[in-house]
mmCIF file of the N, C-alpha and C atoms, coordinates in Angstrom:
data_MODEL
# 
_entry.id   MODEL 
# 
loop_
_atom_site.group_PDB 
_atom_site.id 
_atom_site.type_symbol 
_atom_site.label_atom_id 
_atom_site.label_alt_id 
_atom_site.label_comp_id 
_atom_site.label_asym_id 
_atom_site.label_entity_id 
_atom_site.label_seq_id 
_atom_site.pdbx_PDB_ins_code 
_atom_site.Cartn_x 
_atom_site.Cartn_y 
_atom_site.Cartn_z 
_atom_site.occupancy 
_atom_site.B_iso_or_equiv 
_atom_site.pdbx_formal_charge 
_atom_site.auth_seq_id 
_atom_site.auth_comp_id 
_atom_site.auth_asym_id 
_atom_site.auth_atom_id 
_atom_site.pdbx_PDB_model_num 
ATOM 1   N N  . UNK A 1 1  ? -203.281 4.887  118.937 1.00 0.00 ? 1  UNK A N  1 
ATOM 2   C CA . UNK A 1 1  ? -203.205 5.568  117.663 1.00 0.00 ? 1  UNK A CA 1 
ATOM 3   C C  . UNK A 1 1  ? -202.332 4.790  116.693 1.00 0.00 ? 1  UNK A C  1 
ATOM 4   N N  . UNK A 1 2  ? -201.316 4.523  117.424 1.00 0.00 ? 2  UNK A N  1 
ATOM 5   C CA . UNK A 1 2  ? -200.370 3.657  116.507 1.00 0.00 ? 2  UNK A CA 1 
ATOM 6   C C  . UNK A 1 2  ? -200.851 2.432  115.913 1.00 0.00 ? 2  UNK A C  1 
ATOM 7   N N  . UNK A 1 3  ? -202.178 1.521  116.365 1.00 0.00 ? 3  UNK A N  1 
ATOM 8   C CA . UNK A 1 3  ? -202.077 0.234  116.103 1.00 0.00 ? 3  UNK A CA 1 
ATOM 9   C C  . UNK A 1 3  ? -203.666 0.688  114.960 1.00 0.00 ? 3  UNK A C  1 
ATOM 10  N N  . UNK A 1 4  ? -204.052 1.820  115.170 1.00 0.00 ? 4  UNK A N  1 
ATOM 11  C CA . UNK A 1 4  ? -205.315 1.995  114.152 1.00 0.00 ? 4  UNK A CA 1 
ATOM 12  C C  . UNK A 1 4  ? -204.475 2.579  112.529 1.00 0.00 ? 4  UNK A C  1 
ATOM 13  N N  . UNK A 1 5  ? -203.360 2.804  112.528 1.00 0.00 ? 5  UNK A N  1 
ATOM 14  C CA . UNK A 1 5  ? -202.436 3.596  111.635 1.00 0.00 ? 5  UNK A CA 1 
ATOM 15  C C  . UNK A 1 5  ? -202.438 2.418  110.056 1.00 0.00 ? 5  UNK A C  1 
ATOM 16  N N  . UNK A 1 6  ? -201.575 1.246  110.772 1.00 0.00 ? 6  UNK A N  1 
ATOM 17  C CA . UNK A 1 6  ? -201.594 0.137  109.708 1.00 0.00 ? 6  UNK A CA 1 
ATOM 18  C C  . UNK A 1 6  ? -202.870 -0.223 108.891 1.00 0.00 ? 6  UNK A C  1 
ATOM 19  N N  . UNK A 1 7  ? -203.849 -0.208 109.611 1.00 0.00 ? 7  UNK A N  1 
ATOM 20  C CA . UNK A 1 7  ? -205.338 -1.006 108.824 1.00 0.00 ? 7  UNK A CA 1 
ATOM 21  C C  . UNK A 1 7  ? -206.077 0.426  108.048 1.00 0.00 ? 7  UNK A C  1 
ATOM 22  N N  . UNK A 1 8  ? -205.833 1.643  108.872 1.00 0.00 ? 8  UNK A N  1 
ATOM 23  C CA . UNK A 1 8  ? -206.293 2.535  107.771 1.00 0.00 ? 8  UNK A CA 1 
ATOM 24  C C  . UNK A 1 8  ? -205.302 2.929  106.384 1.00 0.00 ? 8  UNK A C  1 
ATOM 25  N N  . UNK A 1 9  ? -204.307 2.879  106.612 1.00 0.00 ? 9  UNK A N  1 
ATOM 26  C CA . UNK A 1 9  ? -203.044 2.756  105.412 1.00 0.00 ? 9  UNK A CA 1 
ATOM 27  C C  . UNK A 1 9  ? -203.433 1.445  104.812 1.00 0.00 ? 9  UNK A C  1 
ATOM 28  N N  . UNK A 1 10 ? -203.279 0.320  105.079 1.00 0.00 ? 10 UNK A N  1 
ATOM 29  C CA . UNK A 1 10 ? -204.180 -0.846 104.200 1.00 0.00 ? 10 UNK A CA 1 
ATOM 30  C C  . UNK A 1 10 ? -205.253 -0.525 103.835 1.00 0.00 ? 10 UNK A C  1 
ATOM 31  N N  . UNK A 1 11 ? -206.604 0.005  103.829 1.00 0.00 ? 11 UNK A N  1 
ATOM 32  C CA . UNK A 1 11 ? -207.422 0.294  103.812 1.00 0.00 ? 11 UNK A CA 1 
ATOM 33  C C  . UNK A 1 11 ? -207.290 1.653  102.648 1.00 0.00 ? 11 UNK A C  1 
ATOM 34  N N  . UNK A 1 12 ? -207.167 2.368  102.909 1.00 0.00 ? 12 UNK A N  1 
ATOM 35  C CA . UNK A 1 12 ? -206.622 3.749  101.577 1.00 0.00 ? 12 UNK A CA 1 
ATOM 36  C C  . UNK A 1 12 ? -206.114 3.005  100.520 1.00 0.00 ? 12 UNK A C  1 
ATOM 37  N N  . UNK A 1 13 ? -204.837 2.489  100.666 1.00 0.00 ? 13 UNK A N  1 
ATOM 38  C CA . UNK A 1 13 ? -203.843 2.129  99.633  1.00 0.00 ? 13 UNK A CA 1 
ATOM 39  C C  . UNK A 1 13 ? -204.622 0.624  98.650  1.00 0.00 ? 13 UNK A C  1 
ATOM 40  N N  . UNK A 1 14 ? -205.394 -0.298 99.243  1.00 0.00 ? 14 UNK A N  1 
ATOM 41  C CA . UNK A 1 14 ? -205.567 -1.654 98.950  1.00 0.00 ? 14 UNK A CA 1 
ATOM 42  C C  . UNK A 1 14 ? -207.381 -1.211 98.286  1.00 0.00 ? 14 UNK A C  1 
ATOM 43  N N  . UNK A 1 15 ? -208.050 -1.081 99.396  1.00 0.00 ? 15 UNK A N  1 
ATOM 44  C CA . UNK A 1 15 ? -209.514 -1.622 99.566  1.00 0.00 ? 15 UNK A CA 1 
ATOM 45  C C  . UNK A 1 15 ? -209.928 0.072  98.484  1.00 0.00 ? 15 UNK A C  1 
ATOM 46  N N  . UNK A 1 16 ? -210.393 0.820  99.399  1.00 0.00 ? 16 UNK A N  1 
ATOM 47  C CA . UNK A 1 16 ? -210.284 2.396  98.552  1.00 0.00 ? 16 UNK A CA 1 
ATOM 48  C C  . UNK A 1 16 ? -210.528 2.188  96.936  1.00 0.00 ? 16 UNK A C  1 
ATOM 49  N N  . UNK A 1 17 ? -209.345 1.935  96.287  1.00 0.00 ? 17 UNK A N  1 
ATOM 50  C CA . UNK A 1 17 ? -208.918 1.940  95.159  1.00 0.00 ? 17 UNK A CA 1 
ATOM 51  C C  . UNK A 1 17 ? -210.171 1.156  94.253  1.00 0.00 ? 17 UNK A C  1 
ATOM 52  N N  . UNK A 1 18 ? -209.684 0.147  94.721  1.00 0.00 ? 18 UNK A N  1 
ATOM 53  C CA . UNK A 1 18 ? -210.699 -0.998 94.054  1.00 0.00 ? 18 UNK A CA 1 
ATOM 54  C C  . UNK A 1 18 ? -212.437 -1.010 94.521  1.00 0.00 ? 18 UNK A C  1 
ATOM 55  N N  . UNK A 1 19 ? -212.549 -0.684 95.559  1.00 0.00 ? 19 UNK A N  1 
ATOM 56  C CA . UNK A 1 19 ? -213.528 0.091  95.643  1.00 0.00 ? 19 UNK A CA 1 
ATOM 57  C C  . UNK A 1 19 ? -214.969 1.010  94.678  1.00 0.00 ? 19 UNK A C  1 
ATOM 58  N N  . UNK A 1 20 ? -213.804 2.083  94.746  1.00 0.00 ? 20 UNK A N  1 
ATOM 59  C CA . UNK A 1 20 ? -213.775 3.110  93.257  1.00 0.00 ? 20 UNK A CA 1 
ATOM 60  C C  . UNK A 1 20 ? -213.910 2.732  92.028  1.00 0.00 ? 20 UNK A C  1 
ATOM 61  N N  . UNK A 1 21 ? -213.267 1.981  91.544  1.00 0.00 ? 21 UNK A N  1 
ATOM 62  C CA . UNK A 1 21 ? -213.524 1.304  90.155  1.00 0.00 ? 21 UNK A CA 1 
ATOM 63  C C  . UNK A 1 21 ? -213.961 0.375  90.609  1.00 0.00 ? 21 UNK A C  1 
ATOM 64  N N  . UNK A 1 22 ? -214.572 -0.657 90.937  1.00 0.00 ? 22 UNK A N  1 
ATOM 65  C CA . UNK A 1 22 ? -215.826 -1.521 90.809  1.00 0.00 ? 22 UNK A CA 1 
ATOM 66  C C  . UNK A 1 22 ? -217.232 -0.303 90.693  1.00 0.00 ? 22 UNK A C  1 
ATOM 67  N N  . UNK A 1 23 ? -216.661 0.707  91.573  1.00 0.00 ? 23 UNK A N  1 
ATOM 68  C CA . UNK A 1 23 ? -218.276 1.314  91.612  1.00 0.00 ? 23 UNK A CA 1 
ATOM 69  C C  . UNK A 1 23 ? -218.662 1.999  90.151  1.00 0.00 ? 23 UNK A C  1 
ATOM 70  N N  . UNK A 1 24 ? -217.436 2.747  89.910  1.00 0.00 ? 24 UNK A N  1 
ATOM 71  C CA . UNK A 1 24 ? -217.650 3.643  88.438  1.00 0.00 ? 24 UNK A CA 1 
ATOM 72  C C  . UNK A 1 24 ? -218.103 2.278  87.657  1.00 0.00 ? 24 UNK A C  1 
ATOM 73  N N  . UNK A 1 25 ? -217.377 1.523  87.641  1.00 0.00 ? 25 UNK A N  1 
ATOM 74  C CA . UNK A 1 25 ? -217.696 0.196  86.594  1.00 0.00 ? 25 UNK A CA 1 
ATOM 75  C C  . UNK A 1 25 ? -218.511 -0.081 86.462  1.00 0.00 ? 25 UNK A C  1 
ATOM 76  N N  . UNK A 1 26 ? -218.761 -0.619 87.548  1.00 0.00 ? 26 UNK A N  1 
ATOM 77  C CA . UNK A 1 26 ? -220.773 -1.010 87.466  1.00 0.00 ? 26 UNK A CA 1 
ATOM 78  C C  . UNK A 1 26 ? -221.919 -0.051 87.080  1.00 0.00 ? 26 UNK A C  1 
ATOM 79  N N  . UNK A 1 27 ? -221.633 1.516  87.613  1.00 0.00 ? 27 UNK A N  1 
ATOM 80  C CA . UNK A 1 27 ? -222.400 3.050  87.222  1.00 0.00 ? 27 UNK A CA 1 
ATOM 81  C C  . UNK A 1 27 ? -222.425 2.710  86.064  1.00 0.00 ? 27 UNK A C  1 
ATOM 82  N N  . UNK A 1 28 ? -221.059 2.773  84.909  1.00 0.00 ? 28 UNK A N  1 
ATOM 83  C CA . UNK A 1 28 ? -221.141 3.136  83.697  1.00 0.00 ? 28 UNK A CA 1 
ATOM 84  C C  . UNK A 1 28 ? -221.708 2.037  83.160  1.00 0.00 ? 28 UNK A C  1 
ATOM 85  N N  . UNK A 1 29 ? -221.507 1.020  83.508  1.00 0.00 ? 29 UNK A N  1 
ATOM 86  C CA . UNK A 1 29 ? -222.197 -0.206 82.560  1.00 0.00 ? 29 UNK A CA 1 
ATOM 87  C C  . UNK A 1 29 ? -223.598 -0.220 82.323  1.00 0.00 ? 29 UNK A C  1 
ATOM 88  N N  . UNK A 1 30 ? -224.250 0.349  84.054  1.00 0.00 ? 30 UNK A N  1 
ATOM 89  C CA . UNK A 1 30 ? -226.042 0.555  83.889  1.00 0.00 ? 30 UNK A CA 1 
ATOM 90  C C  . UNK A 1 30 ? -225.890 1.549  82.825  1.00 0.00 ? 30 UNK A C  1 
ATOM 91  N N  . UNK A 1 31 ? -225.291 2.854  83.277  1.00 0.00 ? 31 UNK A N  1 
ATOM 92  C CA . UNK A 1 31 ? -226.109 3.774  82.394  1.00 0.00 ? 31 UNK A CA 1 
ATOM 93  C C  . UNK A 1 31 ? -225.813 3.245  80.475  1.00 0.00 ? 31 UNK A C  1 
ATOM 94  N N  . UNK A 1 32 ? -225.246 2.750  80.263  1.00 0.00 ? 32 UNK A N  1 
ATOM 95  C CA . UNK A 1 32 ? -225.119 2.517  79.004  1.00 0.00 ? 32 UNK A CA 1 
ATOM 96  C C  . UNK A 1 32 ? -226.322 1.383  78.621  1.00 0.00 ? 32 UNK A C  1 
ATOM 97  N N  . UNK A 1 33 ? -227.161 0.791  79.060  1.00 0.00 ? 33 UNK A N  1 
ATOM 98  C CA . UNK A 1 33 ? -228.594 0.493  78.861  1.00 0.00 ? 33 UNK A CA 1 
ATOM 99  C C  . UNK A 1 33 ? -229.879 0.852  78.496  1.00 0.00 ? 33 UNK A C  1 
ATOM 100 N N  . UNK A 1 34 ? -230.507 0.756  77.570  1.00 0.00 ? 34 UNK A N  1 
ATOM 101 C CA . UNK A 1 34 ? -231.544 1.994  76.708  1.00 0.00 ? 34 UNK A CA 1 
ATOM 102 C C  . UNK A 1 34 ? -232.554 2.086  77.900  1.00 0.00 ? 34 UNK A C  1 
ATOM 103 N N  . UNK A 1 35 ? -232.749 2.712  77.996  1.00 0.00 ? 35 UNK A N  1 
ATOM 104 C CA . UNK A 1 35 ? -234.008 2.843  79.257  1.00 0.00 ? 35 UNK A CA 1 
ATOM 105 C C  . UNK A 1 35 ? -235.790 2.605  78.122  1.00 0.00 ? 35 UNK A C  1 
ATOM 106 N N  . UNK A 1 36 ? -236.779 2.671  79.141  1.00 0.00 ? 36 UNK A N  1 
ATOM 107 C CA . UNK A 1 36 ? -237.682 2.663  78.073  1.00 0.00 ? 36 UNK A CA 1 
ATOM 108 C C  . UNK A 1 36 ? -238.183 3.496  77.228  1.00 0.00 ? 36 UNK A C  1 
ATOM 109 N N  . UNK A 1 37 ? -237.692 5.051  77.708  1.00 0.00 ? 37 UNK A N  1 
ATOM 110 C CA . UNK A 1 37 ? -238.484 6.251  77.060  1.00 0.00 ? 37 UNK A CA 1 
ATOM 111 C C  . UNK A 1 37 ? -237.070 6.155  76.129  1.00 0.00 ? 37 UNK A C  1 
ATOM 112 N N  . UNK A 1 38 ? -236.037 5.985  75.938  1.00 0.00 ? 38 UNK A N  1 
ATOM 113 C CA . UNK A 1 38 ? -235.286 5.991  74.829  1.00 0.00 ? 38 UNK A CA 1 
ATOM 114 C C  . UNK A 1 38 ? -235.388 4.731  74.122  1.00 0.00 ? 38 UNK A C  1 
ATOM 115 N N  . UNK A 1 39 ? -235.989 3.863  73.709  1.00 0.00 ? 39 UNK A N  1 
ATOM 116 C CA . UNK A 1 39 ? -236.283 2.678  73.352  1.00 0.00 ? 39 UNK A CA 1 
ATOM 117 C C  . UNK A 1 39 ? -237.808 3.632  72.425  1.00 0.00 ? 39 UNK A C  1 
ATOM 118 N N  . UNK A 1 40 ? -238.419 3.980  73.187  1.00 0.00 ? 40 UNK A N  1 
ATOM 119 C CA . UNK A 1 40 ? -240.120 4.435  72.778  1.00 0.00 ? 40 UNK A CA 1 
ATOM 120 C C  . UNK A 1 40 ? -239.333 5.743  71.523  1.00 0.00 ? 40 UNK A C  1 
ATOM 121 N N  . UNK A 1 41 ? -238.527 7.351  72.039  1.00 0.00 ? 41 UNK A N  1 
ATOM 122 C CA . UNK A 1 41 ? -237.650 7.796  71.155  1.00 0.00 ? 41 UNK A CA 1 
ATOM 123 C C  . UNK A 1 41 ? -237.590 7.370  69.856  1.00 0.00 ? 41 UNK A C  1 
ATOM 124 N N  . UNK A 1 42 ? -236.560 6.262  70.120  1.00 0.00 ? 42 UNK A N  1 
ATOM 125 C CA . UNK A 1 42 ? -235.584 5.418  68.941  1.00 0.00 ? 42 UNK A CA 1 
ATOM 126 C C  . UNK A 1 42 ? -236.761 5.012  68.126  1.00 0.00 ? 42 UNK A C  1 
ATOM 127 N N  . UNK A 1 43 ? -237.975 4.110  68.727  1.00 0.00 ? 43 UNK A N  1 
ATOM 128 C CA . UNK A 1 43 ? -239.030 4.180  67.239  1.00 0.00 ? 43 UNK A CA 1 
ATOM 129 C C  . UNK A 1 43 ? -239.750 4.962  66.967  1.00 0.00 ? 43 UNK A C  1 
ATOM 130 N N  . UNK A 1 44 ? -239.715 6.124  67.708  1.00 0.00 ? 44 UNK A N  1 
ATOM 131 C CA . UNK A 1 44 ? -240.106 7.394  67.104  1.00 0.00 ? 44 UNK A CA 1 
ATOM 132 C C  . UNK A 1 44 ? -239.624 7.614  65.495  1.00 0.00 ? 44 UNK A C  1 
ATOM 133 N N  . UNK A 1 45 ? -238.256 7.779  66.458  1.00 0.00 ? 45 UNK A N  1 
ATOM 134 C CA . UNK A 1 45 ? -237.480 8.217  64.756  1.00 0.00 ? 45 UNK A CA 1 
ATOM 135 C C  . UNK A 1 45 ? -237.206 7.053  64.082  1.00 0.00 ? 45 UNK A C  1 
ATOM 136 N N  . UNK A 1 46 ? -237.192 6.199  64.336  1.00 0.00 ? 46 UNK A N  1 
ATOM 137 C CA . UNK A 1 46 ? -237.328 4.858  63.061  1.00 0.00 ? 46 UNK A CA 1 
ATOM 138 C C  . UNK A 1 46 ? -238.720 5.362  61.795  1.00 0.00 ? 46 UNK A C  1 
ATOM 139 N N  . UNK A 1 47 ? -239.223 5.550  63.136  1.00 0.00 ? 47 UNK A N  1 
ATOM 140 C CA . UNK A 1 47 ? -241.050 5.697  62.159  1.00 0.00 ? 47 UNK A CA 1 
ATOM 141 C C  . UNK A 1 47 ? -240.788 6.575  61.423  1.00 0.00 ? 47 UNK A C  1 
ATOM 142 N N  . UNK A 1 48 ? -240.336 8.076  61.633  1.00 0.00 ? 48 UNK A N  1 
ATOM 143 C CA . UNK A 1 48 ? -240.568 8.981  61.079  1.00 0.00 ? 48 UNK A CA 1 
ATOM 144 C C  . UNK A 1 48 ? -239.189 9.148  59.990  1.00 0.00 ? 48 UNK A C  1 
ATOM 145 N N  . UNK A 1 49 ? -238.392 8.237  60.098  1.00 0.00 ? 49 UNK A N  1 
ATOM 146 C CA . UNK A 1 49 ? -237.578 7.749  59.301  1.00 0.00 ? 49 UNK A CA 1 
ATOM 147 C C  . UNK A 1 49 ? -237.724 7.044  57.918  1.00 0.00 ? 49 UNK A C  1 
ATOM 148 N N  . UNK A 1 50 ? -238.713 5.922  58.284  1.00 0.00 ? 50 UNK A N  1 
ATOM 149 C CA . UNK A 1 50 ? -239.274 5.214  57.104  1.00 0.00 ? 50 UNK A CA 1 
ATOM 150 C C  . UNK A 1 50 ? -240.643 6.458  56.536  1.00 0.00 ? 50 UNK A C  1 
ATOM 151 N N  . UNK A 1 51 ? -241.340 6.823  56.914  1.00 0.00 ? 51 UNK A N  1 
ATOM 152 C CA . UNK A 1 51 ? -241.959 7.994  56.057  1.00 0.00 ? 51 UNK A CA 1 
ATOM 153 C C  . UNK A 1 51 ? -241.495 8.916  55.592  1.00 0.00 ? 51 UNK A C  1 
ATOM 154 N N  . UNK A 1 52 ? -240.512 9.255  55.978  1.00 0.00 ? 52 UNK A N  1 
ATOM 155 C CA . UNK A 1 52 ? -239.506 10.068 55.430  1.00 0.00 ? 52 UNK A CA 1 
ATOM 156 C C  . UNK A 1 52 ? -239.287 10.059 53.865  1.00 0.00 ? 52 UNK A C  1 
ATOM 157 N N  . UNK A 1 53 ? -238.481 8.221  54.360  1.00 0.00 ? 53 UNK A N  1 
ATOM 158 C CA . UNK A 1 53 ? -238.128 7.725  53.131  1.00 0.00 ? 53 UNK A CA 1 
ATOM 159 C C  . UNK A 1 53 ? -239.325 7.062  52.148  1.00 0.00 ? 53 UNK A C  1 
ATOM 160 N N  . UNK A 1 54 ? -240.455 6.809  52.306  1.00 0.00 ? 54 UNK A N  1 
ATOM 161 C CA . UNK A 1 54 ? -241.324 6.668  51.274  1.00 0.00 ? 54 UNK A CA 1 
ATOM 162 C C  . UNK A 1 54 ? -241.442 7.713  50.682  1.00 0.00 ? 54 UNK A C  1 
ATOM 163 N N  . UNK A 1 55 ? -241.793 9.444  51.391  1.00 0.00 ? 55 UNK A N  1 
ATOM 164 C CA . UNK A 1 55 ? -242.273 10.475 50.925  1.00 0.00 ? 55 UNK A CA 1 
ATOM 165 C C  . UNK A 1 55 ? -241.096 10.808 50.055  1.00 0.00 ? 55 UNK A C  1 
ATOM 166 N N  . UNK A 1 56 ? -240.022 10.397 49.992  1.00 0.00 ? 56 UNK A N  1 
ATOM 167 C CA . UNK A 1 56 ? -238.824 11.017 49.144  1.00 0.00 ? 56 UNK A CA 1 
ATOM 168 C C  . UNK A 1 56 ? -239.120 9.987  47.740  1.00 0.00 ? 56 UNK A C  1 
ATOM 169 N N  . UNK A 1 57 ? -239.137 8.872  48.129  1.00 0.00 ? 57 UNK A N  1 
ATOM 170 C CA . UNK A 1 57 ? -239.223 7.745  47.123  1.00 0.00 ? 57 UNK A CA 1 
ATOM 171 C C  . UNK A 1 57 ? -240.591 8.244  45.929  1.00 0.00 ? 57 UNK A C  1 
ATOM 172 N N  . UNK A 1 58 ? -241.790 8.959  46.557  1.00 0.00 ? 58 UNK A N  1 
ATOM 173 C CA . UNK A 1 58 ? -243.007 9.599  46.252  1.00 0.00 ? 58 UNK A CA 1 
ATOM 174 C C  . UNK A 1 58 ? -242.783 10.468 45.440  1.00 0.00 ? 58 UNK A C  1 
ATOM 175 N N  . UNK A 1 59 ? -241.965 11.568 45.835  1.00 0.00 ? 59 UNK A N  1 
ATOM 176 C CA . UNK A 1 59 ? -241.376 12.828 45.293  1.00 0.00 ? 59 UNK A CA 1 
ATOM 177 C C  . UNK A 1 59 ? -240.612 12.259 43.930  1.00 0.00 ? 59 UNK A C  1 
ATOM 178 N N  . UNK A 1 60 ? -239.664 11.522 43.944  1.00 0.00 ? 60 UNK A N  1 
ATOM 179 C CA . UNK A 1 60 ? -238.771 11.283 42.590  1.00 0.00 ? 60 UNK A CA 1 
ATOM 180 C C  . UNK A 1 60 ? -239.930 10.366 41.732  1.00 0.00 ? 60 UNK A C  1 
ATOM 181 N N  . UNK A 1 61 ? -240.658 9.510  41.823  1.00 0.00 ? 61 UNK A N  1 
ATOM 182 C CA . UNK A 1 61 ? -241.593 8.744  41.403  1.00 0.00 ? 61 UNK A CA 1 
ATOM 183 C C  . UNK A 1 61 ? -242.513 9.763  40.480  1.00 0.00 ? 61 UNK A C  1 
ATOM 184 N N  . UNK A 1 62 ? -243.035 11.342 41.223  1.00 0.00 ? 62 UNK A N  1 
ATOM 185 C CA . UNK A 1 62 ? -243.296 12.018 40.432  1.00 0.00 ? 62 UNK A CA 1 
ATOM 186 C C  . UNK A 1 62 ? -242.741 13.020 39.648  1.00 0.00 ? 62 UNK A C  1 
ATOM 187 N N  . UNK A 1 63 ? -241.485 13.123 39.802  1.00 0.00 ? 63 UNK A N  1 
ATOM 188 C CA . UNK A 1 63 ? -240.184 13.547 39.777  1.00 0.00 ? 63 UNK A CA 1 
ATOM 189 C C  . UNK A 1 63 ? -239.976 13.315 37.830  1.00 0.00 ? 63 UNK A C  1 
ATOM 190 N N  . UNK A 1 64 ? -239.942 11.741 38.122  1.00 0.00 ? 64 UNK A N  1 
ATOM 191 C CA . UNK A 1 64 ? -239.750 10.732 37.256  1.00 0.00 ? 64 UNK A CA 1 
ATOM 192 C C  . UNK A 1 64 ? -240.615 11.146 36.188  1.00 0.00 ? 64 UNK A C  1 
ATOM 193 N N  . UNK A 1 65 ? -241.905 10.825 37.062  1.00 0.00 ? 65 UNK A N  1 
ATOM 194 C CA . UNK A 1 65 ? -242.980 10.916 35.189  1.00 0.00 ? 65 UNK A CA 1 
ATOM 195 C C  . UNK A 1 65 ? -243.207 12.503 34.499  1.00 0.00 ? 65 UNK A C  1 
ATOM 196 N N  . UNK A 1 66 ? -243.286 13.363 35.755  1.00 0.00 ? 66 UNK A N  1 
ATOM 197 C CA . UNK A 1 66 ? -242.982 14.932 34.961  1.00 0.00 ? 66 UNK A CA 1 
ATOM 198 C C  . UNK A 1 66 ? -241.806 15.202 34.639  1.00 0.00 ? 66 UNK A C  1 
ATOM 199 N N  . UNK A 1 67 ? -240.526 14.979 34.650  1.00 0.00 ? 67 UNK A N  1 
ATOM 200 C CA . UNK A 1 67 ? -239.640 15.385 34.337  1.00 0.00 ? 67 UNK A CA 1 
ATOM 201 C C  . UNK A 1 67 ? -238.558 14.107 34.363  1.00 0.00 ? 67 UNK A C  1 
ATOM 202 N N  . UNK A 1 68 ? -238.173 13.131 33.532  1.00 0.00 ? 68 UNK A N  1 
ATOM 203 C CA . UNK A 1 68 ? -236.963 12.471 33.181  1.00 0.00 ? 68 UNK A CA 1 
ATOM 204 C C  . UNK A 1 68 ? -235.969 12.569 33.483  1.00 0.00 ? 68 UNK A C  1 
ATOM 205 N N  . UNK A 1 69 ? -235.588 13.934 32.910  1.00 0.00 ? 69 UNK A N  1 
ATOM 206 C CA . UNK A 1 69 ? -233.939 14.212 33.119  1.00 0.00 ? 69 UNK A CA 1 
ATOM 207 C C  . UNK A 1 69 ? -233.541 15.368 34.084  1.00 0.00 ? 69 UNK A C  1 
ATOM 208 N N  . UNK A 1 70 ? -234.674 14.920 35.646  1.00 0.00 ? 70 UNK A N  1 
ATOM 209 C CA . UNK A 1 70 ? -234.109 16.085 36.562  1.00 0.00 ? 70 UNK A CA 1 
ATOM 210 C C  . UNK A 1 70 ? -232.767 15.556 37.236  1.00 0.00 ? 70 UNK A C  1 
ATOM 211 N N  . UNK A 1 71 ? -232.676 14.151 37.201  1.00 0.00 ? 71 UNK A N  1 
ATOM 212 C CA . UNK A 1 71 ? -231.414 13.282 38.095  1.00 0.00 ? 71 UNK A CA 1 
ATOM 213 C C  . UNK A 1 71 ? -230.104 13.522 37.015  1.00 0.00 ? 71 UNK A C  1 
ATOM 214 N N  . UNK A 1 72 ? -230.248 13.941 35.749  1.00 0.00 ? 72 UNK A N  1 
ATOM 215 C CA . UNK A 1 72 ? -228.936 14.435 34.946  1.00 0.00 ? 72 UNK A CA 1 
ATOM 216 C C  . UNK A 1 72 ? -228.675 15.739 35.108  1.00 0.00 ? 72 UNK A C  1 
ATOM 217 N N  . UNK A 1 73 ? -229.205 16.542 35.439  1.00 0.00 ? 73 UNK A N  1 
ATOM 218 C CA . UNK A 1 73 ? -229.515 18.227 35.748  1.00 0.00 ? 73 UNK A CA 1 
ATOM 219 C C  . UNK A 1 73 ? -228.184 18.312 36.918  1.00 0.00 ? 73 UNK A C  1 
ATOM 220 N N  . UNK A 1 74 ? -228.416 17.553 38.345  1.00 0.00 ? 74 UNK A N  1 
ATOM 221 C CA . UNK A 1 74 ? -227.610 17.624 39.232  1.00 0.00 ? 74 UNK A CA 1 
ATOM 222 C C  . UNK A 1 74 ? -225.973 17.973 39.217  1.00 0.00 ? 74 UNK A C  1 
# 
């Protein structure tokens, strides 16, 4: 019992530790990688981002020719 005592106390105190953080380390680093369905997502809303912004650009454009001074109104 006595001579298994030292290498598991080395073992807890030394190996254990470092262990542990290499593993979280490496976990967190994958998961912070876009996977593909969040990649596919992200140009979801890119897309529906830029139509967005044409349809707004559309809106003041007619904004513009019926009414002039709706952007001084604000």
């Amino acid at each position: 019992m006595e001579w298994t005592f030292v290498p598991i106390v080395l073992f807890l105190v030394i190996v254990a530790p470092i262990w542990l953080i290499l593993h979280y380390a490496t976990r967190n680093s994958a998961s912070k990688r876009l996977t593909s369905k969040d990649e596919a997502l992200l140009e979801e809303l890119h897309a529906n981002a830029r139509k967005m912004e044409e349809r707004i650009h559309n809106l003041e454009r007619i904004l513009d020719a019926d009414s002039p001074e709706w952007r001084n109104t604000q």
